[in-house]
C-alpha positions in Angstrom: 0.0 0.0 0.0 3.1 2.5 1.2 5.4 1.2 -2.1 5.0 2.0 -6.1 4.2 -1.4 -7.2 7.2 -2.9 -9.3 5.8 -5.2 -11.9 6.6 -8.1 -14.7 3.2 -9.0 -16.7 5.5 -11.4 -18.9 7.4 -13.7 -16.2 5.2 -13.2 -12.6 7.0 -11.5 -9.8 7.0 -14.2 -7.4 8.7 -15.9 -10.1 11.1 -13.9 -10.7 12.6 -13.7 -7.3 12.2 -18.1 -7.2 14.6 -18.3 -10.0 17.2 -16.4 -8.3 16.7 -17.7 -4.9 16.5 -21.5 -6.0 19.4 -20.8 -7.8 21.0 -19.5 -4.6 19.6 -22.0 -2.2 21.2 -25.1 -4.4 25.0 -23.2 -4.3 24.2 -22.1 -0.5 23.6 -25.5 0.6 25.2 -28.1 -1.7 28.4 -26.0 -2.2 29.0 -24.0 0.4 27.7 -25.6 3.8 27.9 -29.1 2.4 30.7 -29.0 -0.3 33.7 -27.0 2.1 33.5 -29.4 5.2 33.1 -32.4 2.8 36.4 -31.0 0.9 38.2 -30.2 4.2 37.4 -33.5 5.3 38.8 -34.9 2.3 41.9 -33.0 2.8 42.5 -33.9 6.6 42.0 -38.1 5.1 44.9 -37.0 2.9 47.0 -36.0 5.6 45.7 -38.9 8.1 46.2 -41.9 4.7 49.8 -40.1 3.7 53.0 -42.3 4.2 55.3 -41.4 7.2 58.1 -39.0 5.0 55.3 -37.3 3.5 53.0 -34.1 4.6 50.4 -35.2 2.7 49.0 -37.9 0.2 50.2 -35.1 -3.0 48.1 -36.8 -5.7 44.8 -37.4 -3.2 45.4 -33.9 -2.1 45.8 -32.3 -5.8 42.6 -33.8 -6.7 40.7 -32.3 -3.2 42.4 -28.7 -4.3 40.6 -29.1 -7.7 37.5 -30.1 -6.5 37.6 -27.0 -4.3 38.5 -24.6 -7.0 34.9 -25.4 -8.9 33.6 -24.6 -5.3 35.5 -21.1 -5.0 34.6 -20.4 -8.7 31.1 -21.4 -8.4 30.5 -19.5 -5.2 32.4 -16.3 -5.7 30.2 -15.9 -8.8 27.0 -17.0 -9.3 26.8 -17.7 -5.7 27.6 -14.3 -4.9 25.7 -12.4 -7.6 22.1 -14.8 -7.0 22.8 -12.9 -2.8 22.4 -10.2 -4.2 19.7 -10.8 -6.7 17.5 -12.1 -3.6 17.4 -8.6 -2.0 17.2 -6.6 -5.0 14.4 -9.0 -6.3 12.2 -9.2 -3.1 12.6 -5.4 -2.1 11.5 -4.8 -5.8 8.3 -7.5 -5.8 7.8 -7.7 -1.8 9.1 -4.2 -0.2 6.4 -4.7 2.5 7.5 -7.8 3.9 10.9 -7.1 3.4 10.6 -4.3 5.2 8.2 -6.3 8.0 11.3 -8.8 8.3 14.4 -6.4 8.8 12.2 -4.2 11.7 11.9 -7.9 13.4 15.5 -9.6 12.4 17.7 -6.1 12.2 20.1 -8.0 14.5 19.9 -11.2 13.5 20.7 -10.2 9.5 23.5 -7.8 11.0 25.1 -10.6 13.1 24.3 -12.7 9.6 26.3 -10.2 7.6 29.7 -10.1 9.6 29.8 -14.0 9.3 29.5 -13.7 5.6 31.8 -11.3 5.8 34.1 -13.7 7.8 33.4 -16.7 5.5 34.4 -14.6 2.5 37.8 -14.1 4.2 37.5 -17.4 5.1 37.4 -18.8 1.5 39.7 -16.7 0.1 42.5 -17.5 2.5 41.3 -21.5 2.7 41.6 -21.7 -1.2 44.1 -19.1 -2.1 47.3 -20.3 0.4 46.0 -24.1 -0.7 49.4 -25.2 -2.1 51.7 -22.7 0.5 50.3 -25.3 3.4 52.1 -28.2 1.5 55.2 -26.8 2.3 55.0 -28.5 6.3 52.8 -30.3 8.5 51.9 -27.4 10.9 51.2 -25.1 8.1 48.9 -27.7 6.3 47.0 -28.4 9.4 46.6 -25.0 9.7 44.9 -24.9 6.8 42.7 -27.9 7.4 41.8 -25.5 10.4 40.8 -22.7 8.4 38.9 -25.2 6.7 37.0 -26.1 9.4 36.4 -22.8 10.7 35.0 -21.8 7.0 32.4 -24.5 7.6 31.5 -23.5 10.7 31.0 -19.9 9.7 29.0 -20.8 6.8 26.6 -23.2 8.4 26.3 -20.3 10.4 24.5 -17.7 8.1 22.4 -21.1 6.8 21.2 -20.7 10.6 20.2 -17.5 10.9 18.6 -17.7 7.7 16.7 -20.6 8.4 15.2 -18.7 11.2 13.6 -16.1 9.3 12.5 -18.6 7.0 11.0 -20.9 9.5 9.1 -17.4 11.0 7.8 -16.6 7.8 6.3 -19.9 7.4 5.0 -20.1 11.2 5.7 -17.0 13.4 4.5 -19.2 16.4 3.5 -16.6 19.1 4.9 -13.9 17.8 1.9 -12.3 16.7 0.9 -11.9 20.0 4.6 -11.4 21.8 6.7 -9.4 19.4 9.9 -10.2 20.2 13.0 -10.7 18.3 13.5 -13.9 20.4 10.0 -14.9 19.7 10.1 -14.4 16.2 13.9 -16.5 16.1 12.4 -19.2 18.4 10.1 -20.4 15.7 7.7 -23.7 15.7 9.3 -24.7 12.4 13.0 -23.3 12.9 14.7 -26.4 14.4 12.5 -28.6 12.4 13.7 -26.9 9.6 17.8 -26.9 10.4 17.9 -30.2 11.3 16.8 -30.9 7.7 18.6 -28.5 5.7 21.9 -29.2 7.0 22.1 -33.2 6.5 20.3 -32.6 3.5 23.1 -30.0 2.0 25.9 -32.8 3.0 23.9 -35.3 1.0 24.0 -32.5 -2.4 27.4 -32.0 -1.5 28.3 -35.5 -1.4 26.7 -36.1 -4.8 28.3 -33.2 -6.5 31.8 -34.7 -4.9 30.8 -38.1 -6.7 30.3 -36.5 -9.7 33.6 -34.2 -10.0 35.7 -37.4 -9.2 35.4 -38.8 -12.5 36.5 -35.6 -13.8 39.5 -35.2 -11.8 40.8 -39.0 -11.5 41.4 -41.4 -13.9 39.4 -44.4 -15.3 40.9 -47.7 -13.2 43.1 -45.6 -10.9 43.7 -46.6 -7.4 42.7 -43.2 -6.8 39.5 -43.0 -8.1 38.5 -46.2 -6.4 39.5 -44.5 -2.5 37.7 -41.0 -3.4 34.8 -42.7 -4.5 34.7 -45.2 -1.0 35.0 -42.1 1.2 32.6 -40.4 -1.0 30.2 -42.7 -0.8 30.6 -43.1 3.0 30.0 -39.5 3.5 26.7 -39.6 1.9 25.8 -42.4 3.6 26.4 -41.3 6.9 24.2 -38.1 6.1 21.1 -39.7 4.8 19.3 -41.3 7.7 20.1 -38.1 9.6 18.4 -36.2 6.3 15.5 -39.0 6.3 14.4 -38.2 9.9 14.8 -34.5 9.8 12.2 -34.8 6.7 10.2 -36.6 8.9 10.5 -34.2 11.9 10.0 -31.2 9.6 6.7 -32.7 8.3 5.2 -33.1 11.3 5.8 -29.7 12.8 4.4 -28.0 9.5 0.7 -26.8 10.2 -2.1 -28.8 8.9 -2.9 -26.1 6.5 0.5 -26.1 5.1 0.7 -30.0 4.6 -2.8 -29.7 2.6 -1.8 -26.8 0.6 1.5 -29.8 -0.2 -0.4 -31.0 -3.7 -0.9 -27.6 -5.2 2.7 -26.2 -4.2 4.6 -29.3 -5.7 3.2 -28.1 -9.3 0.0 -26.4 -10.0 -3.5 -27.3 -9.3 -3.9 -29.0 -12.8 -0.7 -30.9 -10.9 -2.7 -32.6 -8.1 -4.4 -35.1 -9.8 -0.4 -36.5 -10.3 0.6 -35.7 -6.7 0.5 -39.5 -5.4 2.7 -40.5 -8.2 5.2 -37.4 -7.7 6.0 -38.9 -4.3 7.0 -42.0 -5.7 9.3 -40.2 -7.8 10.7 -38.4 -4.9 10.8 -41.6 -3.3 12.9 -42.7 -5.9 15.3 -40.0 -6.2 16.1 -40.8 -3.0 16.5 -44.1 -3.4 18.8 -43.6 -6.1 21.5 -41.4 -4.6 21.5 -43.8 -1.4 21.9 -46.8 -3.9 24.9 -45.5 -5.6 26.5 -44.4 -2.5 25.7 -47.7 -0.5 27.3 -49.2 -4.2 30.3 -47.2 -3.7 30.9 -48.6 -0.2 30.8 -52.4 -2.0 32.2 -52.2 -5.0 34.2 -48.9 -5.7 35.8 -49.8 -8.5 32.6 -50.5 -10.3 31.1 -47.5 -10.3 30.9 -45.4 -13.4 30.4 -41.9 -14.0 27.2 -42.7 -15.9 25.9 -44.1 -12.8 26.3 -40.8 -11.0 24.8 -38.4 -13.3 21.1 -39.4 -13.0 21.6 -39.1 -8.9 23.6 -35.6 -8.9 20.2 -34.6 -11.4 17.7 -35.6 -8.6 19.5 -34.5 -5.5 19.7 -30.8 -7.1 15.8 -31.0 -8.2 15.0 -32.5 -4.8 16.5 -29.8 -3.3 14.6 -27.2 -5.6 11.6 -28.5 -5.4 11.8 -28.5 -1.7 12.4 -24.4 -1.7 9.4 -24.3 -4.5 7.2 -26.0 -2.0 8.3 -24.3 1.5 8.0 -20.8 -0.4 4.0 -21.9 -1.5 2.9 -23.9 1.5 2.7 -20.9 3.4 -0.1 -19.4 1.1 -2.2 -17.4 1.4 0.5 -15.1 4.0 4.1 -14.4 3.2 4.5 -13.7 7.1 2.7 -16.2 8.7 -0.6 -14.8 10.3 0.2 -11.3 9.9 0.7 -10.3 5.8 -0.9 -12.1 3.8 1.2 -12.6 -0.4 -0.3 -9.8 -1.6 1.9 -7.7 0.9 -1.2 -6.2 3.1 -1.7 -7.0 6.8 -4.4 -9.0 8.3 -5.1 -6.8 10.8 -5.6 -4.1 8.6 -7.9 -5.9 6.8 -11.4 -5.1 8.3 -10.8 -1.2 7.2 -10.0 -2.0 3.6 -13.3 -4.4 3.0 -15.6 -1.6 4.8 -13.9 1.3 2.7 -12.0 0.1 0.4 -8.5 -0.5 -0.8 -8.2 2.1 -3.0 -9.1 5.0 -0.4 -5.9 4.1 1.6 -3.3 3.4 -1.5 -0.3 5.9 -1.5 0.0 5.0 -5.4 -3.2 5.1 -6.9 -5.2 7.2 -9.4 -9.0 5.9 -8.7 -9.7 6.7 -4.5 -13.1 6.6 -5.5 -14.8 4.6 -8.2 -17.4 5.6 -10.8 -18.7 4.9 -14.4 -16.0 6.9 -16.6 -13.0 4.8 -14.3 -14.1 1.5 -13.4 -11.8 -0.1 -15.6 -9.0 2.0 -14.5 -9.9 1.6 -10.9 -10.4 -2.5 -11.8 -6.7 -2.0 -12.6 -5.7 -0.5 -9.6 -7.2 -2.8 -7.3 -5.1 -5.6 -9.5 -2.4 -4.1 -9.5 -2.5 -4.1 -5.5 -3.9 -7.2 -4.4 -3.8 -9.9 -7.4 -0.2 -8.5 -8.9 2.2 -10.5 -6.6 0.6 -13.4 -8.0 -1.1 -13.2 -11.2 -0.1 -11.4 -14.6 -2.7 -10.5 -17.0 -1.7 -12.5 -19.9 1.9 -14.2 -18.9 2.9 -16.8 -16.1 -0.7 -17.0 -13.9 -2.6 -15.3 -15.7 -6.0 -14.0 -13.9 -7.4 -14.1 -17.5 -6.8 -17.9 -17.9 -7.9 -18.7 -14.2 -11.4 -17.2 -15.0 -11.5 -18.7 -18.5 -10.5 -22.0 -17.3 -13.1 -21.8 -13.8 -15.8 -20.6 -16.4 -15.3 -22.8 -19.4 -15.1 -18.9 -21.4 -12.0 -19.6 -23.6 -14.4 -18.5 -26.4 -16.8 -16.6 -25.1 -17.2 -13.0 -22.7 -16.5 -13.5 -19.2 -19.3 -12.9 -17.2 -18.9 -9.9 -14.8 -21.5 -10.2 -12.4 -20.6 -13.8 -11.8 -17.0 -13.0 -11.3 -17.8 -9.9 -9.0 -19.7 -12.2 -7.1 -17.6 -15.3 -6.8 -14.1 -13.1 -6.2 -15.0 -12.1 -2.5 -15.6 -15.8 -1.2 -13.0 -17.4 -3.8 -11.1 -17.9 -0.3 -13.1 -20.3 0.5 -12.5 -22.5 -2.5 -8.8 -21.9 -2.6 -7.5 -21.8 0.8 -3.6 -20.8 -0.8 -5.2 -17.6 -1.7 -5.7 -14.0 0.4 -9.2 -12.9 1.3 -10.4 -10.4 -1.4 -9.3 -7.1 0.6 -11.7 -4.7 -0.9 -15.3 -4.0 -0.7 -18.0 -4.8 -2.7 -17.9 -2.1 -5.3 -13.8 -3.0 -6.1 -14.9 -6.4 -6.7 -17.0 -5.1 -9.4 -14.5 -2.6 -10.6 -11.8 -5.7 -10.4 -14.1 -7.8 -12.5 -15.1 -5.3 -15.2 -11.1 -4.6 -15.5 -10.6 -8.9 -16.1 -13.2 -8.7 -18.7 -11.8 -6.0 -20.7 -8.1 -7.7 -20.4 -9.7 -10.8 -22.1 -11.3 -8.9 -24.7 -8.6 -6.4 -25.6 -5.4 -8.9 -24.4 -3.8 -5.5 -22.7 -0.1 -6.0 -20.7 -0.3 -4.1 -17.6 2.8 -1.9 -17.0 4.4 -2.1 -13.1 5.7 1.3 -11.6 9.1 0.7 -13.4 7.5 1.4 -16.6 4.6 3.2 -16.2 5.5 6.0 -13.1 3.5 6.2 -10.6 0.2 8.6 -9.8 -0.5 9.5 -5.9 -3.9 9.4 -4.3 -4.9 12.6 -4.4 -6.7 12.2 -1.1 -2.8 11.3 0.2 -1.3 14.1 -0.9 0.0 17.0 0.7 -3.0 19.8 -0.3 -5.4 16.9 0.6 -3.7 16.8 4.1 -3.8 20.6 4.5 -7.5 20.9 3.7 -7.8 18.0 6.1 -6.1 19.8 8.6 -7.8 22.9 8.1 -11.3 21.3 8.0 -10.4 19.6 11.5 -9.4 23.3 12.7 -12.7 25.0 11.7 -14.5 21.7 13.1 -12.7 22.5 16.5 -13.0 26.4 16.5 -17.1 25.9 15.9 -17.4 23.3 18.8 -15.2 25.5 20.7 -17.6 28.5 20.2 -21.0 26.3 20.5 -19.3 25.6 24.3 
């Protein structure tokens, strides 16, 4: 309501920031808090398997310095820039709960930000003085320090991120205690970690499996030893990822495990929901196969064999942030802002006056005849946009055509107006309707003219932006005045 509304009528502007921060989730957790201890536990075996004249096994150790380079590169990067793109996305399409979530974390992100700090120092020195620590045993067990100490520090911001995550999903009693420790202590935060963190040595472990065939050769004695301890590591971590799954089911909500079948795909999707478990079932199975083949018969296992795993434990990873970002439907903040960025509380006003009254950025306060349509667009723009385009990725066109059976024919308006403040009800993923009755009309005439004139709708960045002239500042000075001469009369009447 307080922001110009940034918008992308082609791609969606939730979607837009789930690119980025899947992106950034699967380098997070499978390279940097799974990958760096995996490699630094790699390079301490070296050490610990090396003959008694020697620092280190050289040729086990050249291959664990390789492995990490595609790590630094990786991370530095892409890892890097996607950060970044998660902030500037989500203050673009979701300033409000942006904004909601630094008032309540400030400290928490701060205290987040020097340990990513830290772990970028960390990195840099861990990689960078790689082959100086070959040079004597202190100096390379030094470095297996650092190494540990970089693992630490980035399981560390995974943490305190989880925490914010868990709070946006289930904000526990928060809502009625704000606190910073309320909102950290979380229903789902623990849940969550204990999750996460097995689950990003298992991605890790599979990426390692992978980048072994490409740094060892076919039949070497090598090969066969990365690929047992490989294995082993995943291994260990998968139970501990099975029953943190389990855990982290259970202390979901019961709204947010029946909202499961819609978030995995789409709602055409649930009708294949039972069979996408099976498949998730069997991704599982699969990277646990090849690793528990790997303990047996290391020497057998070819690259080929490794690929297909690797593929699903990346997916299962990104479907798993697809999911945890919808289940929470219809709030981004559990319980207190619901995805279209307005506050429950705040709710009750806008469905007795309006939305459009209280809009900072808005041209139509008030609705009549010569503006419905442009008032229909207004009331999109702020509580359907975050969601729905008008012809692209979810379009609202195509969810009326498709509930209505109207891919040929008008939409109906007065069904539409009369179906959109109880479609709630029907789809429990989606926010109340927020305005009142008259918006709901306005909203509907403005989705029957996008399916008969196929119009794009602009977002801020394009268009500007107009302010409510009952917000600006002459409106406020006649306001004030009128409150004055209100005052002065019932002062005289006494």
């Amino acid at each position: 309501m307080d922001f110009p509304m940034f918008h992308l009528d082609w791609l969606n502007d939730r979607f837009l920031i789930a690119m980025i921060a899947i992106i950034h989730v699967l380098i997070n957790h499978g390279i940097a808090v799974g990958f760096v201890p995996y490699i630094t536990w790699l390079e301490q075996k070296g050490v610990k398997n090396s003959k008694p004249d020697e620092i280190t096994n050289l040729q086990w150790d050249a291959v664990a310095e390789k492995m990490m380079k595609v790590a630094f590169i990786i991370t530095t990067t892409v890892g890097a820039m996607t950060g970044v793109g998660i902030w500037f996305s989500a203050a673009l399409v979701s300033p409000a709960s942006i904004g909601s979530l630094i008032r309540v974390f400030y400290w928490a992100w701060f205290t987040e930000w020097t340990i990513f700090v830290t772990e970028v120092v960390l990195i840099m020195v861990y990689y960078l003085t790689w082959k100086n620590s070959n040079r004597s045993l202190q100096a390379k067990l030094k470095h297996i320090r650092f190494g540990w100490y970089l693992s630490v520090f980035s399981w560390f911001t995974m943490a305190i991120i989880v925490a914010i995550l868990g709070f946006m999903m289930d904000p526990g009693n928060w809502n009625t205690q704000h606190s910073f420790i309320n909102g950290f202590t979380n229903p789902i935060y623990l849940p969550q970690l204990l999750f996460r963190t097995p689950t990003a040595m298992i991605v890790a472990g599979t990426f390692g499996y992978f980048l072994v065939f490409i740094f060892t050769k076919r039949g070497s004695d090598l090969r066969t030893k990365t690929i047992l301890t490989t294995a082993k590591w995943v291994l260990f971590w998968t139970p501990l990822s099975i029953l943190g799954a389990i855990y982290y089911y259970k202390a979901m909500p019961a709204a947010m495990r029946d909202n499961m079948s819609t978030a995995v795909g789409t709602i055409e999707f649930q009708q294949y929901y039972n069979l996408l478990k099976y498949i998730i079932l069997g991704a599982t199975a699969s990277v646990f196969l090849i690793a528990l083949f790997g303990v047996i018969k290391p020497s057998k296992v070819k690259w080929y064999m490794v690929v297909i795993p690797t593929i699903m434990a990346f997916s299962f990873l990104g479907i798993f942030e697809r999911v945890r970002e919808f289940i929470r439907k219809p709030y981004v903040i559990g319980g207190y802002m619901y995805s279209n960025l307005l506050r429950k509380e705040d709710y009750p006003l806008f469905q007795r006056d309006g939305i459009l009254k209280y809009a900072t950025y808005n041209s139509t306060p008030e609705i009549t005849e010569s503006n419905k349509i442009e008032a229909g667009k207004n009331v999109f723009m702020l509580s359907c946009s975050r969601c729905h385009t008008t012809q692209g990725i979810n379009s609202i066109t195509y969810v009326f055509e498709r509930m209505y059976g109207s891919f040929n024919k008008p939409l109906d308006e007065s069904a539409m107006a009369a179906y959109i403040p109880n479609m709630h009800n029907g789809r429990t993923f989606m926010p109340p309707f927020p305005g009142n009755q008259k918006e709901a009309e306005a909203l509907a005439a403005y989705i029957k003219f996008l399916q008969q004139s196929h119009e794009t709708l602009d977002g801020a960045q394009t268009s500007g932006v107009v302010i409510n002239p009952l917000n600006n500042m002459d409106a406020a000075i006649q306001q004030k005045l009128a409150t004055h001469t209100n005052d002065t009369i019932k002062t005289a009447q006494k």
